[in-house]
N, C-alpha and C positions, 0 to 999 in steps of 0.2 A: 372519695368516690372517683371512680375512674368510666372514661366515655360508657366503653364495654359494660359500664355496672349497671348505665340507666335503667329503668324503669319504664318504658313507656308504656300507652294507651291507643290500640289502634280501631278505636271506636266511632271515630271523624265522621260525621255524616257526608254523602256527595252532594257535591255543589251543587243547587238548582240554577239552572242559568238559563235565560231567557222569561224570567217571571217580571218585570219590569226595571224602571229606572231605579225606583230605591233599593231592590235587592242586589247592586253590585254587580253584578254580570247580564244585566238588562238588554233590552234593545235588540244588536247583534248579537249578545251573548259571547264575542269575544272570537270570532268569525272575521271580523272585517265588516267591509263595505260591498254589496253588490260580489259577482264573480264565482267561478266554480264551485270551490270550496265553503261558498255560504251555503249554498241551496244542495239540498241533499246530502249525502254521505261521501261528498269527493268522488275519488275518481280510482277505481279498480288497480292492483299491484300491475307494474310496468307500464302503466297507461304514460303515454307522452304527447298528450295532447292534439293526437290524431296523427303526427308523423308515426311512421312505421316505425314501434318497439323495435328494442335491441334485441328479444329472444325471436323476431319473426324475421330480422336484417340479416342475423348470423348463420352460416351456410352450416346445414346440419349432415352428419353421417349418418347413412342408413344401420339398421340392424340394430343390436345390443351387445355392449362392451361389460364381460363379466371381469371381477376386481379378483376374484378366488385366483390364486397364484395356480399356474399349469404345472403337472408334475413331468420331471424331468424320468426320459425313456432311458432304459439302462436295455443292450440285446443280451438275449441267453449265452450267445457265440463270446460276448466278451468277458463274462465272469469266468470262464476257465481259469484266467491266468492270475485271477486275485488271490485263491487258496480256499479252503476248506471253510470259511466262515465266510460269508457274504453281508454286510451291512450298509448301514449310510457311511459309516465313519471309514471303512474300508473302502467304498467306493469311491469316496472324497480322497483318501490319499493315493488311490491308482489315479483321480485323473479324470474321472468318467464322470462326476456327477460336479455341480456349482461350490455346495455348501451340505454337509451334513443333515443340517438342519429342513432341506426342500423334500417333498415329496415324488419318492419315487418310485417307478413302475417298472417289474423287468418284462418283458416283448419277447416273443419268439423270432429269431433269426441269426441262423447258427447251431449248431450242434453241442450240447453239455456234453462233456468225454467225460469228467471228472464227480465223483460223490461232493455235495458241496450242502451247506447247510445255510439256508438263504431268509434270511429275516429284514423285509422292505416292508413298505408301506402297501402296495397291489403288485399282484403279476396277473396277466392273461388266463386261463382255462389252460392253454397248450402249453404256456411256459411250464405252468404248473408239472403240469402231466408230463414236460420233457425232464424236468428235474429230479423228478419219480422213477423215471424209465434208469436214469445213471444213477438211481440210489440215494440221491439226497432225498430234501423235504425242505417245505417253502412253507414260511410260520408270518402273516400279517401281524405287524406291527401298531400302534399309533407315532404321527409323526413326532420326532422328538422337537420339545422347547428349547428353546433357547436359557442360559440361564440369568438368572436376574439380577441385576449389577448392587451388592451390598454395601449399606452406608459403613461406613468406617467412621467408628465413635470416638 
């Protein structure tokens, strides 16, 4: 038989403590002597004894800081020179965006000359409609994952 194999019983009844001397946990019930944490339920998360808490010492920033990664702006004016297919993985190798992988948005600013066939994550209302006007079309995507590193057996 092995640890893992035990068998147990988690049936244990709770300690009654503070029923007298003969029940083992008597008297104080296992509290101490006199002092804070005998009488009552202690004393509230962070409390320091009446010195001013660390979350009330530390100098706080206004506002709210969101975690959601910001998506990277690509202009209309600058996909001209990518080519006919516009994506993350294209934009990554012109130059213009971080990583394939981020979220990105194209902006108006700039002139499309070119038919171009544009598959990102968002564009504006106007980008839209400039990309239309030179003949392409603009298809939302989801951002693509990352892929997931395989065990090697």
């Amino acid at each position: 038989m092995k640890y893992h194999e035990l068998k147990t019983t988690s049936n244990r009844s709770a300690k009654r403590v503070g029923r007298g001397i003969a029940a083992g946990q008597g008297k104080t019930a296992g509290r101490g002597t006199k002092g804070q944490n005998a009488r009552g339920s202690g004393t509230r998360p962070g409390f320091e004894g009446g010195q001013n808490p660390l979350m009330q010492r530390l100098p706080k920033l206004r506002g709210f800081r969101s975690i959601r990664p910001k998506a990277e702006v690509v202009y209309t004016g600058q996909i001209n020179n990518i080519g006919s297919q516009v994506d993350n993985f294209t934009l990554t190798k012109a130059g213009l965006v971080s990583s394939p992988y981020v979220k990105v948005k194209l902006v108006v600013k700039g002139n499309v000359t070119k038919k171009t066939d544009v598959k990102l994550q968002a564009a504006s209302k106007n980008a839209v409609i400039a990309i239309q006007k030179a003949g392409g079309n603009f298809q939302a995507v989801p951002r693509i994952g990352r892929e997931k590193a395989t065990e090697k057996a």
